[in-house]
C-alpha positions as CSV (number, residue, x, y, z in Angstrom):
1,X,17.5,-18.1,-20.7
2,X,14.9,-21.0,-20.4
3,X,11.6,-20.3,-18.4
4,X,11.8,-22.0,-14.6
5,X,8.7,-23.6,-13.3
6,X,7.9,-22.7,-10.0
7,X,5.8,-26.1,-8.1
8,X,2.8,-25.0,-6.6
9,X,2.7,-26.0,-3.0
10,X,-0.6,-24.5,-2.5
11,X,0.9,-21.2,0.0
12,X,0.2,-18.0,-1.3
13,X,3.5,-16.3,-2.0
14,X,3.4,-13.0,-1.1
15,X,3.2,-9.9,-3.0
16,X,5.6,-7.2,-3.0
17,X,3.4,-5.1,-0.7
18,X,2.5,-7.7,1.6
19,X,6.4,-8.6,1.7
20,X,6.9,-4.4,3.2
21,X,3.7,-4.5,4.9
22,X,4.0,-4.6,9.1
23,X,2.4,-7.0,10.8
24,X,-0.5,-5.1,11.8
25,X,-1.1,-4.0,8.3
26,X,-0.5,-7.2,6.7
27,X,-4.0,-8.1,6.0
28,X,-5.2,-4.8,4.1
29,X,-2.0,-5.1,1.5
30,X,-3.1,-8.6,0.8
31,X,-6.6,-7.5,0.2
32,X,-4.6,-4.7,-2.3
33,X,-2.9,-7.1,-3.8
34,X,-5.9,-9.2,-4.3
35,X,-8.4,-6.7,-5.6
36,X,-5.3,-5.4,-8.1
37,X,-4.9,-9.3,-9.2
38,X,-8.5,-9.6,-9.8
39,X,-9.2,-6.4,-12.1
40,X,-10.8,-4.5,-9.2
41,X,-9.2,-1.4,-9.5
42,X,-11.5,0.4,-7.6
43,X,-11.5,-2.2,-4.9
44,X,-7.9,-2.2,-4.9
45,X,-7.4,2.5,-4.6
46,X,-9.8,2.3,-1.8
47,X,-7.9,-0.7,0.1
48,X,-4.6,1.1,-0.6
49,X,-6.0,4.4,0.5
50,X,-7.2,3.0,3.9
51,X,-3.8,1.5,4.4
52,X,-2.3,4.5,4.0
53,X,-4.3,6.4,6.4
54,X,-3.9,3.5,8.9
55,X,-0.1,3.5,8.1
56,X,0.5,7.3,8.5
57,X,-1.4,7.3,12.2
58,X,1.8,4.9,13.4
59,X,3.6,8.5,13.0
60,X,1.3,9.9,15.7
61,X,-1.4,12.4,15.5
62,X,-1.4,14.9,13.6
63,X,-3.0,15.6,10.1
64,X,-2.4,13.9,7.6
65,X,0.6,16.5,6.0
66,X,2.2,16.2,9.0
67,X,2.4,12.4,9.5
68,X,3.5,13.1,5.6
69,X,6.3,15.1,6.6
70,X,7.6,13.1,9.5
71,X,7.6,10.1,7.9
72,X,9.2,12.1,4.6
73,X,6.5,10.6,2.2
74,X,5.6,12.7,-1.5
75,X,2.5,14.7,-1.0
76,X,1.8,15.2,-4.1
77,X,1.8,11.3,-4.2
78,X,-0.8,11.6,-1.0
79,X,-2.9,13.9,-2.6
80,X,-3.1,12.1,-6.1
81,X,-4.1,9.1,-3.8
82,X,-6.7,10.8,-2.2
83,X,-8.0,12.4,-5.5
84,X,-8.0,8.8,-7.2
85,X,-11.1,8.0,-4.8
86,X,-13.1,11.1,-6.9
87,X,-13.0,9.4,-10.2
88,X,-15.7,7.6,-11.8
89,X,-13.5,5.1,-13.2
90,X,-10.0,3.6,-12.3
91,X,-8.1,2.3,-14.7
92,X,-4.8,-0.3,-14.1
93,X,-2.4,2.4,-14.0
94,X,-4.0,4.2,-11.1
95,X,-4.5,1.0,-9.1
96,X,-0.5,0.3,-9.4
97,X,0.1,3.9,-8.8
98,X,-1.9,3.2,-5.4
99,X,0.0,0.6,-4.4
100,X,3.2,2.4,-5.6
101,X,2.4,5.5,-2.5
102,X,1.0,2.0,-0.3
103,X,5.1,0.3,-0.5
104,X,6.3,4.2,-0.3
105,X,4.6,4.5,2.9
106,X,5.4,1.0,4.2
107,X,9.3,1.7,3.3
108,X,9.2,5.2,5.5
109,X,7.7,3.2,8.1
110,X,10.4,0.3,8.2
111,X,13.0,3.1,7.9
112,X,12.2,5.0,10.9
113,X,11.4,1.6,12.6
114,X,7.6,2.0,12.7
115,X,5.6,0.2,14.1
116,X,7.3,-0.6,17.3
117,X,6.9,-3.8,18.7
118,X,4.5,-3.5,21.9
């Protein structure tokens, strides 16, 4: 199968995890994306991880393992996230497994139709 070019008409096109992000979250999955593009793995965990923790609060309060549970995302994902931000060096496969939980969470949310338009 020959290779298609794609013209360049100078828009970004997103990324898969802008494409899931909601509105309101739009901005830190493109700076995810961005970091990840760039080679800024540690740039692009901490981005992710933020994201998360602003994504899980659209569940309501609670802790963390409870937004978790009501929006049915992996904890063991949540936790390796978390523990990612301990290491002194991130390599490519940790940033893409931080954006891996950031779509998981953003799916949960669209499922359960979160957030809700105001």
């Amino acid at each position: 199968m020959p290779a298609v070019a794609v013209a360049n008409t100078g828009s970004k096109v997103l990324g898969p995890t802008s494409a899931l992000a909601p509105g309101d979250l739009f901005d830190h999955a493109r700076a995810a994306e961005a970091a990840f593009i760039a080679g800024d793995y540690i740039t692009c965990v901490t981005a992710c991880t933020d994201a998360v923790r602003r994504a899980m609060a659209f569940a309501g309060e609670g802790s963390l393992a409870q937004q978790a549970f009501l929006l049915h995302v992996d904890g063991s994902d949540l936790l390796r996230l978390q523990g990612l931000s301990t290491l002194p060096q991130l390599r490519v496969d940790d940033a893409a497994f931080a954006l891996y939980v950031l779509m998981q969470v953003f799916v949960r949310l669209n499922a359960v139709g979160l957030p809700t338009a105001g």
